[in-house]
C-alpha positions as a Markdown table, in Angstrom:
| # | Residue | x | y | z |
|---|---|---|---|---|
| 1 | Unk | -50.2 | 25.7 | 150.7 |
| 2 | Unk | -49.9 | 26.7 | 147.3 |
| 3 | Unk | -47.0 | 29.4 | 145.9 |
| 4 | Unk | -48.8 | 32.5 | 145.2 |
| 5 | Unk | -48.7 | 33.2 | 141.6 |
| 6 | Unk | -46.2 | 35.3 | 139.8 |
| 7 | Unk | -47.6 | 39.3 | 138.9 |
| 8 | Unk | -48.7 | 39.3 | 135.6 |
| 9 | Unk | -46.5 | 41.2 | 132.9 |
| 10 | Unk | -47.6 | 43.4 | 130.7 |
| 11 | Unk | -45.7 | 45.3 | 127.9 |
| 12 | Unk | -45.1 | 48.0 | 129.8 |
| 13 | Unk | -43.1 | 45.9 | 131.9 |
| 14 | Unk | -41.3 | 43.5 | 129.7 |
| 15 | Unk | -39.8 | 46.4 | 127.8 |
| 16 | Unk | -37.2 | 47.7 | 130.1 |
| 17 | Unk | -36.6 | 44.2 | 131.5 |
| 18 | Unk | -34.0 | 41.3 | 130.3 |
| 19 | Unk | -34.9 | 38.7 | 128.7 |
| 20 | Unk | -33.4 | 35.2 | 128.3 |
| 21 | Unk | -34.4 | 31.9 | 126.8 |
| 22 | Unk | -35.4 | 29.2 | 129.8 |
| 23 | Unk | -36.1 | 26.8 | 127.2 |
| 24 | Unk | -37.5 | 26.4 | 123.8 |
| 25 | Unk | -41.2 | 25.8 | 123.4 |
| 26 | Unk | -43.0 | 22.8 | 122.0 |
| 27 | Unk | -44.3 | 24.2 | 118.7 |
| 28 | Unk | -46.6 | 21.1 | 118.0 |
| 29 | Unk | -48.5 | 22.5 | 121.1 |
| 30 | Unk | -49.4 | 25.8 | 119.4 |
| 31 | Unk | -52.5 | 26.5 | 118.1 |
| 32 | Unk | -51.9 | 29.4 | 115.7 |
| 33 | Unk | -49.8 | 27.8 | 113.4 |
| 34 | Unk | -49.2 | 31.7 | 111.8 |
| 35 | Unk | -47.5 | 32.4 | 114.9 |
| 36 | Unk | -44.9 | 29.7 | 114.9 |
| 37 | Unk | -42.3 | 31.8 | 112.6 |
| 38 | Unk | -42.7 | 34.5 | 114.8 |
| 39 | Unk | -42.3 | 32.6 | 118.0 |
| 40 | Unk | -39.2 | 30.4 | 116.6 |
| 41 | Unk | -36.9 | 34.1 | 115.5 |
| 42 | Unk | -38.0 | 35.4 | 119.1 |
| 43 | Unk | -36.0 | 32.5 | 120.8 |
| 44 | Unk | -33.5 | 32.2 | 118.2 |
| 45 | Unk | -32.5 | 35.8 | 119.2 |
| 46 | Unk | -33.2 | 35.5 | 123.2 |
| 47 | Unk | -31.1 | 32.7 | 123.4 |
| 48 | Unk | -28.4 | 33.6 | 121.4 |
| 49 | Unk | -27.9 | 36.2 | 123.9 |
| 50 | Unk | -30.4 | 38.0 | 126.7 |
| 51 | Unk | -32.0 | 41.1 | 125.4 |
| 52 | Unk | -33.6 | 43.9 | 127.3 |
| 53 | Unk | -37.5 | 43.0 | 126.0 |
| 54 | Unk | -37.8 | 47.1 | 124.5 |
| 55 | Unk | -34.9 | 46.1 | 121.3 |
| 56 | Unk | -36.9 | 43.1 | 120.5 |
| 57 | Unk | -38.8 | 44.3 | 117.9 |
| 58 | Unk | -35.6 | 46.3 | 116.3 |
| 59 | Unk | -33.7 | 43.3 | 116.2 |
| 60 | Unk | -36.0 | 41.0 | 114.2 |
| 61 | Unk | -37.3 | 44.7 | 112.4 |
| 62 | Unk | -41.1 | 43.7 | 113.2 |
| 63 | Unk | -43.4 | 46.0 | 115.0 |
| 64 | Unk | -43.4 | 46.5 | 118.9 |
| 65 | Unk | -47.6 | 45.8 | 118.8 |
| 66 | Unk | -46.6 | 42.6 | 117.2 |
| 67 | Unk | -43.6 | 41.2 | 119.3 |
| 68 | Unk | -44.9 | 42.0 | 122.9 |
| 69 | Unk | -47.6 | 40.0 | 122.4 |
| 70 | Unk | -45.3 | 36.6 | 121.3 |
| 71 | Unk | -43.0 | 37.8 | 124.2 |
| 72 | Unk | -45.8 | 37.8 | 127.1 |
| 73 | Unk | -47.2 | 35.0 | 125.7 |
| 74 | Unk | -43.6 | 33.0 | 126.0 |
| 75 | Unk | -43.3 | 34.5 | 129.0 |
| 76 | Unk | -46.5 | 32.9 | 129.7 |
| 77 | Unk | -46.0 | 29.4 | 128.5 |
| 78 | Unk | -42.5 | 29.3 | 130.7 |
| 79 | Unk | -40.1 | 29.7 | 127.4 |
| 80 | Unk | -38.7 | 32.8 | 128.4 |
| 81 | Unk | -38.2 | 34.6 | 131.8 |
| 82 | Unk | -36.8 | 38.1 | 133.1 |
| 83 | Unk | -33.4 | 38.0 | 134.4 |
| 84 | Unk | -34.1 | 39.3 | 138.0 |
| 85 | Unk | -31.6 | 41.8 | 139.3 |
| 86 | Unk | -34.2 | 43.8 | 141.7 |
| 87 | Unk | -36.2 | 42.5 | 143.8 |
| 88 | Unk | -39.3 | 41.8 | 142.7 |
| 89 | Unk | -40.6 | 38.5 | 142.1 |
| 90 | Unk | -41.1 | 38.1 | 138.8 |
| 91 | Unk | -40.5 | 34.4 | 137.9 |
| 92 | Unk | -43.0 | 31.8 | 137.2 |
| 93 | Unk | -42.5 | 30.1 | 140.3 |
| 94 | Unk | -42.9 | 33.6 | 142.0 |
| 95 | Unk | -39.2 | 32.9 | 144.3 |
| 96 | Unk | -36.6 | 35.1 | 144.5 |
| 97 | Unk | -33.8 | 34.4 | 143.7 |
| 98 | Unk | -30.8 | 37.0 | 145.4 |
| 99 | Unk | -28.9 | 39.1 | 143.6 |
| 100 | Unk | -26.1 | 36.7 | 143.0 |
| 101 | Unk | -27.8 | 34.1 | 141.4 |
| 102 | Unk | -28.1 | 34.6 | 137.8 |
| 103 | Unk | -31.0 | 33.0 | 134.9 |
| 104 | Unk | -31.2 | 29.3 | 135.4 |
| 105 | Unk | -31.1 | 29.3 | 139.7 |
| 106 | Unk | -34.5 | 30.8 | 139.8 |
| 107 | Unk | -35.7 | 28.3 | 137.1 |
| 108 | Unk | -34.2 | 25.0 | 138.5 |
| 109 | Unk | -35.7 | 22.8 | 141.3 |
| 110 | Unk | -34.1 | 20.0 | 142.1 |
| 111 | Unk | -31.1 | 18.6 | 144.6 |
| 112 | Unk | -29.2 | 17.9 | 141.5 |
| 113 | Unk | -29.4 | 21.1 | 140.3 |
| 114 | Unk | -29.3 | 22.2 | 143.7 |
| 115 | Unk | -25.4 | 20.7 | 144.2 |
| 116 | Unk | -24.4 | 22.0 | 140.7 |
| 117 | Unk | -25.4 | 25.7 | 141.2 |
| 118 | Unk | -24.5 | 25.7 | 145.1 |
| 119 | Unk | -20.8 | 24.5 | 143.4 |
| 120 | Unk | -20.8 | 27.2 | 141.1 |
| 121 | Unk | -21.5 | 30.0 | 144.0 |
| 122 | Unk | -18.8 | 28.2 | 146.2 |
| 123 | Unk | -16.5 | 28.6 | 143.4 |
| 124 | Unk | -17.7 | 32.6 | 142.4 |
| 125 | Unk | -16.8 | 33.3 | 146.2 |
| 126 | Unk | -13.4 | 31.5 | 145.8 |
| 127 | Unk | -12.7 | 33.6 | 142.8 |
| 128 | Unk | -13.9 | 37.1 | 144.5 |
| 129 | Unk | -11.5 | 36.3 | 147.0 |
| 130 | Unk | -9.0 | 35.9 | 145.1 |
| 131 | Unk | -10.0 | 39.2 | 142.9 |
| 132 | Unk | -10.6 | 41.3 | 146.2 |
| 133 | Unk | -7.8 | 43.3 | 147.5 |
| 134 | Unk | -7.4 | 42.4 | 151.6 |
């Protein structure tokens, strides 16, 4: 069986949701060359730190008709993704991930990656304990 697709964003949506570098895209893969520029300050600012999608525009002072369209169409091309912290699914693969997990669980198959992150939750619980009063 095949994983049913994701829901597709639209501006609407991206605006009051945070956003966060997955990875950079291949820029010799992009047809409108115009767009590149663009494209390239969009990450450079997701992935210096996740930004909820509606100060996008403000931060690299370009208009909001112009960003959202680079941002869905990252979105799109797997570059960028919403940091889930509901419940909706709302990642490429269309899991979700629980409220614990944080950006790169949802985005990461694999055992190896698997160990790493199930290591990193073992080690959030030890620390919770140890922050918890009894």
């Amino acid at each position: 069986m095949r994983p049913s697709p994701a829901p597709a964003l639209s501006a609407d949506d991206i605006r009051s949701k945070l956003l966060y570098v997955r990875q950079w895209p291949d820029f010799s893969a992009e047809r409108d060359l115009s767009r590149i520029g663009d494209l390239a300050r969009i990450c450079a600012l997701l992935s210096r730190k996740p930004t909820v999608g509606f100060l996008v525009h403000r931060a690299l002072d370009m208009p909001s008709h112009e960003v959202e369209p680079l941002v869905l169409h990252l979105i799109d091309a797997g570059a960028v993704a919403v940091f889930q912290t509901g419940t909706e699914p709302l990642t490429a693969s269309g899991a979700t991930p629980s409220a614990t997990d944080g950006p790169d669980i949802a985005a990461s198959p694999g055992a190896e990656d698997d160990q790493r992150h199930g290591a990193a939750r073992t080690f959030l619980k030890r620390l919770w304990g140890k922050l918890l009063p009894r």
